[in-house]
N, C-alpha and C positions, 0 to 999 in steps of 0.2 A: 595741777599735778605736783607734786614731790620729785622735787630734783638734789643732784648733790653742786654746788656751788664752790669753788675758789675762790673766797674776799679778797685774801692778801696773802702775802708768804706764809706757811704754817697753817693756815684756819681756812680750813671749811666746815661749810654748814649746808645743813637741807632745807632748801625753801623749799617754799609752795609758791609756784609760777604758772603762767597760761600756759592751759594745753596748746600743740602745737595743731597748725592747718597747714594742709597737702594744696601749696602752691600748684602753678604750671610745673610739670615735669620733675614733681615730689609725689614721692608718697612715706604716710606717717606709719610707724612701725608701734606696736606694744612691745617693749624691752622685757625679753626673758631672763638674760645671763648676759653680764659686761666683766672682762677681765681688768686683773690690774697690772700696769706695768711699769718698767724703769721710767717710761717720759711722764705716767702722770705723778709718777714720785716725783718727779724734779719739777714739775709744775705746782706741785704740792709748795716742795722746799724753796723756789723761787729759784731753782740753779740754774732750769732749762735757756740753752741760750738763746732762743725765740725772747722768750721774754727780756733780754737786754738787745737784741737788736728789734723790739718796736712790733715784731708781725703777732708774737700775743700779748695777749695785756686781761689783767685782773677787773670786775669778775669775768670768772671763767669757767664753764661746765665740760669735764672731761669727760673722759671713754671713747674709744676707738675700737677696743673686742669685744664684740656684740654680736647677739644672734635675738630675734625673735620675729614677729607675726603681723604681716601687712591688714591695718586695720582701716584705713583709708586711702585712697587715691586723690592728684590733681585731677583735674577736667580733662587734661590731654594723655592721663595714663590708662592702660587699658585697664580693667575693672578686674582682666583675668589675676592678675596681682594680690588682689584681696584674699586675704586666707594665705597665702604661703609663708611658709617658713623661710627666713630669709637671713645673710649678715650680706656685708658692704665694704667695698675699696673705699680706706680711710682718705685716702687721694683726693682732690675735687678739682681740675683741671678748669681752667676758662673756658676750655671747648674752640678758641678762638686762635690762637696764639701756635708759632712754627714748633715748638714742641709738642701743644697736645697735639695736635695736624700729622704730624709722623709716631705716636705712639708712646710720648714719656710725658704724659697727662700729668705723671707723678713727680716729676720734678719742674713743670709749672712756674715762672717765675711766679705769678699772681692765684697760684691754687692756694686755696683752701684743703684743711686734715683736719677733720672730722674730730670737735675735744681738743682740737689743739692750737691752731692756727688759725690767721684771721679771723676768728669773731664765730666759724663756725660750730652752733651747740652740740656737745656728745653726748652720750648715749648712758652715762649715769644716771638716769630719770625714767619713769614709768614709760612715757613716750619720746621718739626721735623722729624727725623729719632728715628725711633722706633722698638725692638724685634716686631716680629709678634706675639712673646709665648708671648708677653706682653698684646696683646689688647684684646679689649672687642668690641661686634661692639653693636649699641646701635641702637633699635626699631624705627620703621617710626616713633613713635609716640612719641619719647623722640629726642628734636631739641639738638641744641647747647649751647643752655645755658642752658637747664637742662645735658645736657650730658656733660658739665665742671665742675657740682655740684656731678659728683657720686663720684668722690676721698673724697671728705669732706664725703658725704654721705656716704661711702665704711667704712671711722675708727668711724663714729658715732653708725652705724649697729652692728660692732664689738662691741664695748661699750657696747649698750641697751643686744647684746648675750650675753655679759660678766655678767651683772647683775643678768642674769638666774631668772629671775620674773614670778609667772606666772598669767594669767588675774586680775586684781581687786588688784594685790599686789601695794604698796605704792611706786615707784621713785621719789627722788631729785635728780635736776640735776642741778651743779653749775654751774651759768656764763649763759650767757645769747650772746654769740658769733655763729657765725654759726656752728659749733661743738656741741655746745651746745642746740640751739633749733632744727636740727636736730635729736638729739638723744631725746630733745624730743618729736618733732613729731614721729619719728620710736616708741620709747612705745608709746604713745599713741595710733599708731596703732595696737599693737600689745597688748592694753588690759589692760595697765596698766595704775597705778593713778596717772598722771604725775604733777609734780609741779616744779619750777623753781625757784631758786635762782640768786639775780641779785645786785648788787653794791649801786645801786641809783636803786629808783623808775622811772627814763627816762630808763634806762635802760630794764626795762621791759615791756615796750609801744607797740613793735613787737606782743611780747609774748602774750599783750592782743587782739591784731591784730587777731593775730592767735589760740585765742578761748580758749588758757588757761585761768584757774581762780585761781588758786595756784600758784599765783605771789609774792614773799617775797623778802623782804632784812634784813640784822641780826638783827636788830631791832625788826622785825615782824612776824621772821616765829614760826612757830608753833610748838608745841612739836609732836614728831612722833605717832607712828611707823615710821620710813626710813627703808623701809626692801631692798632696793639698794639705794646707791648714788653713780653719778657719777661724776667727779671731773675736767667741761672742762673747766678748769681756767688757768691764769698765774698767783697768785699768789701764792707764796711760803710758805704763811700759811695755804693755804685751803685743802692741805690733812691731814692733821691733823685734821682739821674741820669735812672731811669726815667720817673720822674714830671715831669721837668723838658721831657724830648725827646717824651714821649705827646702824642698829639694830645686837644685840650679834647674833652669830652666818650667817649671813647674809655679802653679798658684797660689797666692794668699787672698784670701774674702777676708774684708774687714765689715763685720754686721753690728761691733757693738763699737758703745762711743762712750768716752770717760770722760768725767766733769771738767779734764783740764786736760793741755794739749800733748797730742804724743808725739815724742821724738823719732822720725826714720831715717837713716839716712840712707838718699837716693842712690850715691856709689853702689852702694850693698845691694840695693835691686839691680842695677842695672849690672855689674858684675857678675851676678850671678843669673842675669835674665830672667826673675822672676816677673809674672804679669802677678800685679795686684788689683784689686778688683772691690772697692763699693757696693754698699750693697743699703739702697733708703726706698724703703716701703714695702710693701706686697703684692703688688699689683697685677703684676706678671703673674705670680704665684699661687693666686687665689682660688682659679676653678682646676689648677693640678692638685693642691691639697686637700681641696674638698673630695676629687677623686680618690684618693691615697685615702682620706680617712673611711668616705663610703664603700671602698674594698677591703676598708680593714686591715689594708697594709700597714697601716701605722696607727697604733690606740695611742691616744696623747694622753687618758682622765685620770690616769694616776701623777701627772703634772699637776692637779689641780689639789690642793693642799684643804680647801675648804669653801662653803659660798654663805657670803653674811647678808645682811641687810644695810640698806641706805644709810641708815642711822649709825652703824660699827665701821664706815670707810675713815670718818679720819683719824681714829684710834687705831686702825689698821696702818695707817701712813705715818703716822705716828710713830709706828713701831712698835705697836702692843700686838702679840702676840694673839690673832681671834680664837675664841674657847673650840676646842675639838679638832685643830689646824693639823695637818698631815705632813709628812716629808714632803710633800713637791713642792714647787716652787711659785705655785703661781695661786691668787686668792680670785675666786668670782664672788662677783655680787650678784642676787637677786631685789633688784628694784621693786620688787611687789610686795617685799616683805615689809 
């Protein structure tokens, strides 16, 4: 089968590799729609810092936002599997170990992340092999390209819970990426008064798109209350930002991460009693989002800017612009093309 591969920093290429076999406690998926996102860019450019501390290493096949169709089972999976439509916690816990044992499978000293981490193959490829305890199976009603969007949508959810708001309360949410208007469409639906921080004024063009009217850049935004913000940026000044605009005693989520380290200083939380709060992976979040999208509480496909082929990913990572590309922010691939 046709996969997309990582050589080296900068260069991928599509080989042609064995198809996969549905181990014990596997089953093999046909890949409909893989998103692309900030970690496989850095995995791309070599920045990712897995790859200097040793847990990934070149070559490498990415993808972690993925939806498609259970085409094979192991021996020990039940057969009812076969046929559905399905995507997966990028997560891969040992199963063995005092954190998966109590519930944080996902931060695992010895897990595996699906495309990214230890050695396990992503989902850039016609076929992916997958834990079964991984998957989600996703509603007649939710196709492939919203069911490539729950990963994003799984650590966004987490986010908006992390915020612990309730109806009528005030969210900023930095950045203006899929992570980002994400989380805040989920507050929004969930009641609260969302507003949006963004770079440049094009950059929040989407955002007006999508019905927000608390569209700001530092220049513009407003004095609070912020009684949560959350922080889905790559820049390495903006959690200090966050923690600066929160309201005393009240939350900051930090869900995005910048190539270099950000400065906070602890005084300033703790002075002003802010809980801060992490936020690494989806997992928790996965079978809330999928609901959220199969009520239709929240449409994400206008995030979705274009879907190309295996062949146009690393000209897209690149940085070339793919032909027909939309405002959002996010690019799917169809492996079958």
């Amino acid at each position: 089968m046709r996969a997309l591969i990582f050589t080296r920093p900068g260069q991928a290429e599509v080989q042609d590799v064995p198809e996969p076999v549905a181990l014990d406690g596997q089953v093999v998926v046909d890949v409909e729609r893989v998103g692309i996102c900030g970690t496989d860019l850095e995995l791309f450019t070599g920045e990712m810092s897995y790859l200097h501390t040793g847990v990934s290493t070149y070559p490498l096949r990415p993808g972690h936002e993925w939806a498609g169709v259970v085409t094979a089972v192991g021996n020990d999976v039940d057969d009812s599997w076969l046929g559905r439509r399905v995507t997966g916690d990028t997560m891969i816990g040992c199963g063995n170990c005092r954190r998966c044992r109590t519930g944080f499978h996902h931060v695992c000293p010895n897990r595996q992340e699906l495309g990214i981490r230890n050695g396990l193959p992503g989902a850039l490829a016609e076929q992916v092999t997958v834990p079964v305890g991984s998957l989600h199976q996703l509603p007649a009603n939710v196709d492939s390209q919203v069911g490539a969007l729950v990963e994003p949508g799984g650590n966004a959810l987490r986010a908006v819970r992390a915020a612990a708001l309730a109806s009528g309360e005030r969210l900023l949410v930095l950045g203006t990426g899929t992570i980002g208007l994400l989380a805040a469409m989920i507050g929004r639906a969930q009641g609260a008064d969302v507003h949006l921080l963004g770079r440049e004024p094009d950059d929040l063009s989407l955002a007006a798109t999508l019905g927000f009217t608390g569209r700001w850049t530092r220049d513009t935004l407003p004095g609070g209350p912020w009684d949560a913000v959350i922080d889905a940026t790559n820049g390495p000044e903006m959690p200090a930002l966050a923690v600066d605009l929160v309201e005393p005693g009240r939350r900051v989520v930090f869900i995005g991460l910048a190539g270099t380290p950000s400065s906070v200083d602890s005084r300033h939380i703790a002075l002003k009693d802010v809980t801060a709060v992490g936020i690494l992976g989806a997992s928790s979040g996965l079978a809330g989002i999928i609901e959220l999208y199969a009520a239709a509480v929240v449409n994400p496909r206008s995030l979705v800017a274009v879907t190309i082929g295996l062949d146009d990913v690393a000209d897209a990572l690149g940085g070339a612009p793919p032909d027909g590309a939309g405002p959002g922010p996010k690019i799917h691939v169809d492996p079958r093309r």
